[in-house]
C-alpha positions in Angstrom: 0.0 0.0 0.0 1.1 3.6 -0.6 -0.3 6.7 0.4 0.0 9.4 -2.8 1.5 12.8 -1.5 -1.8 14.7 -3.2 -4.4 13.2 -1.3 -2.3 13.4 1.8 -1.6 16.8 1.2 -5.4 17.3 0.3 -6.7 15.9 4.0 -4.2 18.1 5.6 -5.1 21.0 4.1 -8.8 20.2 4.9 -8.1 19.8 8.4 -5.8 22.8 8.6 -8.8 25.2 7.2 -11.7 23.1 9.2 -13.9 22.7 6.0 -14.1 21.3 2.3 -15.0 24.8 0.5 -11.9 26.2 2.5 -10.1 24.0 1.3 -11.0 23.7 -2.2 -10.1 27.8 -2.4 -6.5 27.2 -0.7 -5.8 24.4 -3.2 -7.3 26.0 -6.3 -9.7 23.2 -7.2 -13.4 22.6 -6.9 -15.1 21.3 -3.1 -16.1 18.1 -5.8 -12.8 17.3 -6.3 -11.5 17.6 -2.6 -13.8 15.4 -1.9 -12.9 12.9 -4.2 -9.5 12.7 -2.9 -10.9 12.1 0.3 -13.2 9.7 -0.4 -10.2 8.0 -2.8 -7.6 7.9 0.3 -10.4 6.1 2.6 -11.2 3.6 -0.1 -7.1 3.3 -0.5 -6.7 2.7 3.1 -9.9 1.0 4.0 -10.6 3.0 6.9 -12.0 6.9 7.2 -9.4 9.7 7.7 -12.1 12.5 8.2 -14.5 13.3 10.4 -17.1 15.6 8.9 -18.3 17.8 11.2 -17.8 22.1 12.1 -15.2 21.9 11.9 -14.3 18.7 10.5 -11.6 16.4 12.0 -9.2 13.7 11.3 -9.6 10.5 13.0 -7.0 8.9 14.2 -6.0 6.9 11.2 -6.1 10.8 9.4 -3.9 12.0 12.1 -1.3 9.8 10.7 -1.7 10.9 7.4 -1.6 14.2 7.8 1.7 14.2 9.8 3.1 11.8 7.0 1.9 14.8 4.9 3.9 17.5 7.0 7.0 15.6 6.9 6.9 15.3 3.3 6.3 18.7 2.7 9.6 19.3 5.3 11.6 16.9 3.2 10.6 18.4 0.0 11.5 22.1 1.1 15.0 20.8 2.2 15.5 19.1 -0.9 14.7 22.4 -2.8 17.3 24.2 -0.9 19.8 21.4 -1.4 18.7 21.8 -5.6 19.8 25.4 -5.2 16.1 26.6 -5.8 15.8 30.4 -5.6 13.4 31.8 -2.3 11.3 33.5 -5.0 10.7 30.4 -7.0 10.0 27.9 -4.4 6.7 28.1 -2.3 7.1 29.3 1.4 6.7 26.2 3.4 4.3 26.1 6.2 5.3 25.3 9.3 2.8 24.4 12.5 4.1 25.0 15.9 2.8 25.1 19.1 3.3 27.7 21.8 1.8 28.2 25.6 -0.1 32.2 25.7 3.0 33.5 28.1 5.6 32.7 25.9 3.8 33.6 22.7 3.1 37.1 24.4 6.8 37.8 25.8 9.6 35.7 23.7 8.7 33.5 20.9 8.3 35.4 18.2 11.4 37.3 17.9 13.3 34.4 17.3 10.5 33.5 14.6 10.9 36.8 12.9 14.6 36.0 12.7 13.9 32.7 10.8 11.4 34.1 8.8 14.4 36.4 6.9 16.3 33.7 6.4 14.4 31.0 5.0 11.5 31.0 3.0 9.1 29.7 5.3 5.5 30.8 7.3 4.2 29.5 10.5 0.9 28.4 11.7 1.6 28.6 15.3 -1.8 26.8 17.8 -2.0 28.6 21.0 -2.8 26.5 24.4 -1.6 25.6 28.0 1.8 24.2 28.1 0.8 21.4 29.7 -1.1 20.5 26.6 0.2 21.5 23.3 2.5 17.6 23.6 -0.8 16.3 22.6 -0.8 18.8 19.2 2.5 16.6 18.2 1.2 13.5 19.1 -1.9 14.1 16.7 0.3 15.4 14.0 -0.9 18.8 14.2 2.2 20.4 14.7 6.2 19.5 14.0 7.0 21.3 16.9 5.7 22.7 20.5 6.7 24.3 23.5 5.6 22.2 26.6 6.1 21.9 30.2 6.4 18.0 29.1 10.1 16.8 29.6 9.8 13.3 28.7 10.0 12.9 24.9 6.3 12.7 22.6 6.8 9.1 21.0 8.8 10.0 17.3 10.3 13.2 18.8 13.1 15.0 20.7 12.8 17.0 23.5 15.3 19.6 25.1 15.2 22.3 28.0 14.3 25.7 27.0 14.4 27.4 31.4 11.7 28.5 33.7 9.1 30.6 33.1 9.2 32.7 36.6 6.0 33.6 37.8 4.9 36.4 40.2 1.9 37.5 42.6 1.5 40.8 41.5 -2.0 43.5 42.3 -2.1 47.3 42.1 -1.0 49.1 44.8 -5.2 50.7 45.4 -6.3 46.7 45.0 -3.6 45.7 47.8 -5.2 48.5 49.7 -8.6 48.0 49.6 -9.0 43.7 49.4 -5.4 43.0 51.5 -5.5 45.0 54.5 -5.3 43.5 57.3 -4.7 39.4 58.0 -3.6 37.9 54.8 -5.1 34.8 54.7 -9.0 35.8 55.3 -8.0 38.4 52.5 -7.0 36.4 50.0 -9.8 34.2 50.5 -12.5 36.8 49.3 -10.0 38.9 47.2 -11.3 38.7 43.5 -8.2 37.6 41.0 -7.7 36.9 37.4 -7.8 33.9 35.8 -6.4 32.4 32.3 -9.4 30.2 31.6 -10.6 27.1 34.1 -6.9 25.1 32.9 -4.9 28.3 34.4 -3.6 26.6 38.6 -1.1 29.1 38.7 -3.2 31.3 40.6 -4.2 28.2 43.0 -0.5 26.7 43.1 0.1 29.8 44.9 -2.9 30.4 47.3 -2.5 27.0 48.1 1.7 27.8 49.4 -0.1 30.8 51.5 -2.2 28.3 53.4 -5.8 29.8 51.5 -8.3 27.0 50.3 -7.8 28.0 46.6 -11.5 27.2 45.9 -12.8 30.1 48.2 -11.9 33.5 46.0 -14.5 34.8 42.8 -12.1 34.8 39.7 -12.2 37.0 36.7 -11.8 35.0 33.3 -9.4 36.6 30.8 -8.0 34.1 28.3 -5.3 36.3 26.1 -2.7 36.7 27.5 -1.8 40.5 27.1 -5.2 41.4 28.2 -5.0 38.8 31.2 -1.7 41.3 32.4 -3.9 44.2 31.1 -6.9 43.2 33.6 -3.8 43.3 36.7 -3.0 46.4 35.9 -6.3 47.6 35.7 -7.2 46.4 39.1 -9.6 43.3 38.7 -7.1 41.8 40.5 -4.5 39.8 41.5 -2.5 37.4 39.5 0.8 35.3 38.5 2.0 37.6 35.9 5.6 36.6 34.2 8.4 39.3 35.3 8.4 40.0 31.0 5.3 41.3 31.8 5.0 43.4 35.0 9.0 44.4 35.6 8.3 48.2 33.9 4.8 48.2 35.9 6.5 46.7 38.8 9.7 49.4 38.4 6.9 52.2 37.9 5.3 51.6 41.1 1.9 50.6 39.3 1.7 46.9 40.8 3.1 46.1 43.6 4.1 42.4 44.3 2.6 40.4 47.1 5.4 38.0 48.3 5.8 34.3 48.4 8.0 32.5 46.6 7.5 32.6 42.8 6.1 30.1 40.7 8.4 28.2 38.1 7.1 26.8 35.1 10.0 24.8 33.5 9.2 24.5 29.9 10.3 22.4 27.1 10.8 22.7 23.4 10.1 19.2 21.5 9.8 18.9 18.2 10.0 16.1 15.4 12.4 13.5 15.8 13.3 13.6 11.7 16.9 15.3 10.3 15.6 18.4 8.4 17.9 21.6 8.0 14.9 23.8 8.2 13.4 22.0 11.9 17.0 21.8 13.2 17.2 25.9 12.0 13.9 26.5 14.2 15.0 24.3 17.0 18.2 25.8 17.3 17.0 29.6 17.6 14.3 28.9 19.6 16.1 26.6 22.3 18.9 29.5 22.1 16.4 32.4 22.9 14.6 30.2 25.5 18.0 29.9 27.3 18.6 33.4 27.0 15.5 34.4 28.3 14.0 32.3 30.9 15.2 31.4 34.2 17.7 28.7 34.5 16.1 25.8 36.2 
């Protein structure tokens, strides 16, 4: 059996852009005929690849087919660099990476802009919580990720990027009007921000000050600039990084609270296949990682 690069190609483009149509207009041919190729693959591998709802979905036979499809698309980029093709006349390759809100909002994109002059390439970066964008490379959906998961995904490498440092952090008029007076009984009816219901930072560290980290109300601000926004505003209190409230923090706008910080040692894994172009990415972003973050 072999799977043909097109109607791999074809599935992954589906998934990437959630729906047939989309995908028909991103790969210049009719809905009709990408869903031919569809239906061609299943009957090919004798099993379904795609699950058609809004948006649609690979199963987990298409999961392996579309990361088949990503690799190939790595390998054939690296070969047209090898050929000596011109950045003008080959396509920009696109590359899917995931990234935890934090770092996308302080330090991974500089590196990325740095890349991005040098090789002719895009990214599609997927935002969530570091403690789950491992599963994005497991499913194929990514070639690379920035995780708080040290132990390898199964078919990749994995290697220590630092800490991100966290921080209890409030205005100085919120300290004064929910924090006066004894801490504890404070902190328990103190409003504070929240990323969304995966954020613990937050609880990791009302938990250390001896507070039942189910007894405070909780905003719910899930970007990250507008999560430190909210802090500074004086919904509340939070775990901000020190990227993010050093000049506030310097300015006498927020004020920190004390306890120890909050380390989130963070990973980058990526692929486990010899490409010039992944090791490129790899390389820069593990470098700016240990430039930036605390050392663990």
């Amino acid at each position: 059996m072999r799977i043909p690069f097109e109607l791999a190609e074809t599935l992954a483009v589906v998934v990437d852009e959630g729906t047939l149509d989309a995908a028909a207009r991103r790969l210049h041919v009719t809905p009709s005929a990408v869903s031919q190729r569809i239906k061609a693959l299943e009957e090919q591998l004798g099993r379904l690849v795609l699950v058609r709802s809004k948006p649609v979905r690979a199963t987990e036979a298409g999961a392996s087919v579309i990361r088949l499809a990503r690799q190939m698309a790595l390998l054939e980029h690296d070969a047209l660099a090898d050929l000596g093709a011109d950045d003008d006349e080959a396509a920009l390759t696109s590359v899917p990476l995931a990234v935890n809100a934090d770092s996308l909002a302080t330090w991974f994109l500089e590196p990325l802009a740095r890349l991005a002059e040098r090789h002719p390439v895009v990214f599609d970066l997927h935002r969530d919580d570091q403690d789950f964008t491992a599963g994005l490379l497991e499913s194929g959906t990514v070639m690379g990720a920035v995780t708080s998961r040290a132990a390898p995904v199964a078919g990749c490498r994995s290697s220590p990027l630092g800490a991100m440092r966290y921080e209890a952090v409030a205005t100085p008029a919120y300290a004064e009007r929910w924090l006066d007076g004894d801490r504890r009984t404070a902190l328990a009816s103190a409003p504070l921000v929240d990323f969304d219901r995966r954020d613990d930072l937050q609880n990791e560290w009302l938990t250390q000050q001896g507070v039942d980290p189910t007894a405070p109300p909780r905003h719910y601000v899930p970007a990250s600039n507008d999560f430190a926004t909210a802090v500074r505003l004086g919904l509340g209190w939070a775990m901000l990084p020190r990227f993010q409230s050093q000049d506030a923090l310097e300015r006498g706008d927020l004020v920190p609270l004390g306890g120890p910080p909050v380390d989130v040692a963070l990973h980058w894994q990526q692929w486990n296949l010899r490409s010039p172009l992944l090791d490129a990415i790899a390389d820069a972003i593990v470098a700016e990682g240990r430039r930036v973050l605390a050392p663990r």
